[in-house]
BALOBA-1460 file (C-alpha; in Angstrom, 3 decimals):
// residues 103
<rec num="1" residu="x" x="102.395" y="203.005" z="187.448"/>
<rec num="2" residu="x" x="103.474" y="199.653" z="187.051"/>
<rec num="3" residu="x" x="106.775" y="198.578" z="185.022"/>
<rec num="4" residu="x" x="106.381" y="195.748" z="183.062"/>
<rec num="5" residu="x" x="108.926" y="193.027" z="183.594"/>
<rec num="6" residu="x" x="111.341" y="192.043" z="181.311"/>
<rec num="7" residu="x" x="111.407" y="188.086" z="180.476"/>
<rec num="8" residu="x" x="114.417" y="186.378" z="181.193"/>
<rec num="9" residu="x" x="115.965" y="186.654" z="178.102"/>
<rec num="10" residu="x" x="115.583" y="190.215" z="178.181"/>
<rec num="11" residu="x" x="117.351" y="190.724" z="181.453"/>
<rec num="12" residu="x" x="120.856" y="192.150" z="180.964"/>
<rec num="13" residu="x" x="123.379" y="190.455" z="182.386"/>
<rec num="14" residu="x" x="126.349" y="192.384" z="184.379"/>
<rec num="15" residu="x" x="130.070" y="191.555" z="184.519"/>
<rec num="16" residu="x" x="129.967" y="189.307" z="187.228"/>
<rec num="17" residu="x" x="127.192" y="186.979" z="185.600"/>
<rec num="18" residu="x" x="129.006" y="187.304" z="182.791"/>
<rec num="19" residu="x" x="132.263" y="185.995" z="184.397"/>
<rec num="20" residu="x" x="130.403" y="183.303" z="185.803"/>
<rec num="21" residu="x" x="129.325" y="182.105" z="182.654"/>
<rec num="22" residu="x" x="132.237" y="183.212" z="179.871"/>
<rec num="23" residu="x" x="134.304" y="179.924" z="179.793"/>
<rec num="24" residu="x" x="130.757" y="178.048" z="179.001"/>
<rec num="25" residu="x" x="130.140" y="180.675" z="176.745"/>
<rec num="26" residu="x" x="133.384" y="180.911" z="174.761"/>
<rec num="27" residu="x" x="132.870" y="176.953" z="174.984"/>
<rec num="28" residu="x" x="129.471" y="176.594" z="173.576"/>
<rec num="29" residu="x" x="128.129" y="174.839" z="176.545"/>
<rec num="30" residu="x" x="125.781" y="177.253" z="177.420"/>
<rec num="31" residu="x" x="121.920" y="177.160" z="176.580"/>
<rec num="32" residu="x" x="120.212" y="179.718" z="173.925"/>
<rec num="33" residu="x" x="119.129" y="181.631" z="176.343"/>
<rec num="34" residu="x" x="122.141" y="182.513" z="178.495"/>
<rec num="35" residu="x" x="124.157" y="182.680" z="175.151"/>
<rec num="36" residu="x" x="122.084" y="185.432" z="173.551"/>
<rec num="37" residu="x" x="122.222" y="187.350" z="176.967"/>
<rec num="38" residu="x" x="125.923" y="186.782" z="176.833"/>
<rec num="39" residu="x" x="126.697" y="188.189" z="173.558"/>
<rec num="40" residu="x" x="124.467" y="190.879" z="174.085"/>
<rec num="41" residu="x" x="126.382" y="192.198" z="176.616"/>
<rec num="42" residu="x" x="129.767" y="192.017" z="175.295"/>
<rec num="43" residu="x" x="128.629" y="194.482" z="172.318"/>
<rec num="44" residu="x" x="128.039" y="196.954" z="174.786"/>
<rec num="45" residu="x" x="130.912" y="196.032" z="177.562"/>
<rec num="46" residu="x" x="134.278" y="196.864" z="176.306"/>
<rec num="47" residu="x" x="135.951" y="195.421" z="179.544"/>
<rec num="48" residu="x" x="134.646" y="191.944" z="179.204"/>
<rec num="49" residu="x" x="135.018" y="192.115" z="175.361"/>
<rec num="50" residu="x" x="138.571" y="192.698" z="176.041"/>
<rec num="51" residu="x" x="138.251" y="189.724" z="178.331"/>
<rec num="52" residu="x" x="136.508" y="187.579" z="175.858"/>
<rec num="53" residu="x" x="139.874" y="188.572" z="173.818"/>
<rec num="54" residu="x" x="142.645" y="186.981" z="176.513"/>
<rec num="55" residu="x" x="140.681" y="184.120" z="176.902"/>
<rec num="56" residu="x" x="140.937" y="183.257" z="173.537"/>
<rec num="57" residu="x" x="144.329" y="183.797" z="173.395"/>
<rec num="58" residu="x" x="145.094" y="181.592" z="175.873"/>
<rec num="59" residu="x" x="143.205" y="179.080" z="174.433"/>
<rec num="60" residu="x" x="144.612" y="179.436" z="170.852"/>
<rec num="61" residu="x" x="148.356" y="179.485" z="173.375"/>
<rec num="62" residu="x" x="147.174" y="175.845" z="175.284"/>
<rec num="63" residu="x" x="145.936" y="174.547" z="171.521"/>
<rec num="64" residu="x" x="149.223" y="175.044" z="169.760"/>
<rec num="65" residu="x" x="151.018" y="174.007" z="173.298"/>
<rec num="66" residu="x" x="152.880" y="176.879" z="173.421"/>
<rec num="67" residu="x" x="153.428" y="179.532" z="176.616"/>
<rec num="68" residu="x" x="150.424" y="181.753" z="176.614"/>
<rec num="69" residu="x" x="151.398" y="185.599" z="176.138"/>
<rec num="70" residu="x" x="152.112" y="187.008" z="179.689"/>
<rec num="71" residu="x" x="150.402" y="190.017" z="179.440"/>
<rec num="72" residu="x" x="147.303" y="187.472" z="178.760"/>
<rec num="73" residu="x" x="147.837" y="186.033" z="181.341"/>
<rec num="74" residu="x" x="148.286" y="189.065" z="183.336"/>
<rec num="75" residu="x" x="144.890" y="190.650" z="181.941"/>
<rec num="76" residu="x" x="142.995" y="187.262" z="183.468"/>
<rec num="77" residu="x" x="144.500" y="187.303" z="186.611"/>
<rec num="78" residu="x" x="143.588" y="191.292" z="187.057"/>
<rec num="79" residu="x" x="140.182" y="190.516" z="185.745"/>
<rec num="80" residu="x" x="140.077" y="187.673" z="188.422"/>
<rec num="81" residu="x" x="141.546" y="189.575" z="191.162"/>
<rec num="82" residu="x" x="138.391" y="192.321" z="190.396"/>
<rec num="83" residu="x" x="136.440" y="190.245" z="190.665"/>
<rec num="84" residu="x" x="137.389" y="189.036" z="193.708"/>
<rec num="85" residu="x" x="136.939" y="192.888" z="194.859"/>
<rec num="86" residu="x" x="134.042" y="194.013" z="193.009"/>
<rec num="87" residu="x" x="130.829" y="195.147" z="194.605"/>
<rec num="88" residu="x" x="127.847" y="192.911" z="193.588"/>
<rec num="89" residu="x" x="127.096" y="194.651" z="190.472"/>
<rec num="90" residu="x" x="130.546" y="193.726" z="189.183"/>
<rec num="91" residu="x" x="132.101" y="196.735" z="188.099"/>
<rec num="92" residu="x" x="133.476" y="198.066" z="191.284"/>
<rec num="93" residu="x" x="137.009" y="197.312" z="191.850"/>
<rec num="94" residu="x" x="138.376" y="197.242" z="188.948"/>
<rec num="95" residu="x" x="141.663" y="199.105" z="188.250"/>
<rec num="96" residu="x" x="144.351" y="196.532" z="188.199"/>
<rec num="97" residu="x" x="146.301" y="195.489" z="185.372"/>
<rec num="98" residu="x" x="144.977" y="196.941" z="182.783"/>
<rec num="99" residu="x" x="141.193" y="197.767" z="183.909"/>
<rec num="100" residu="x" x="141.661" y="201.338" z="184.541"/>
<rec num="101" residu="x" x="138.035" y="202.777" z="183.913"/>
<rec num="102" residu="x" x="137.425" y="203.627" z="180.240"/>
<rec num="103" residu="x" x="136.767" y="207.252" z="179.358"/>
């Protein structure tokens, strides 16, 4: 009858969290807690692995002050702009560059 509740650490996180959190992430600035959540749900999310990909990219780009690959670029600003569209769950509203839903 009654579900027993996850703890926190057991909660899965969705895209938008995710977002929130990815540049503290990637960063290491993030507590245990949020970090193992984190990882845990990029080995099942393609999308924001892919994101976790461009991200680094541009960062490896800005470290080696170079131009960072416009298609990177173009990926974060999509993923952005999906954001900015998504339903609260996060995964609505996202089919521009490059986030056409995975078969």
């Amino acid at each position: 009858m009654w579900s027993k509740r996850r703890q926190p650490a057991e909660r899965r996180m969705n895209c938008m969290q995710v977002a929130r959190v990815l540049q503290a992430y990637l960063d290491g600035e993030t507590d245990e807690v949020t970090a193992r959540r984190v990882a845990a749900h990029l080995e099942d999310c393609r999308r924001c692995g892919l994101e976790v990909e461009t991200y680094r990219k541009i960062k490896d780009a800005l470290t080696r002050r170079s131009e960072p690959d416009a298609e990177a670029v173009e990926r974060l600003r999509g993923f952005a702009e999906g954001l900015l569209h998504s339903g609260e769950n996060g995964e609505e509203g996202r089919t521009r560059q490059g986030f056409d839903p995975i078969p």
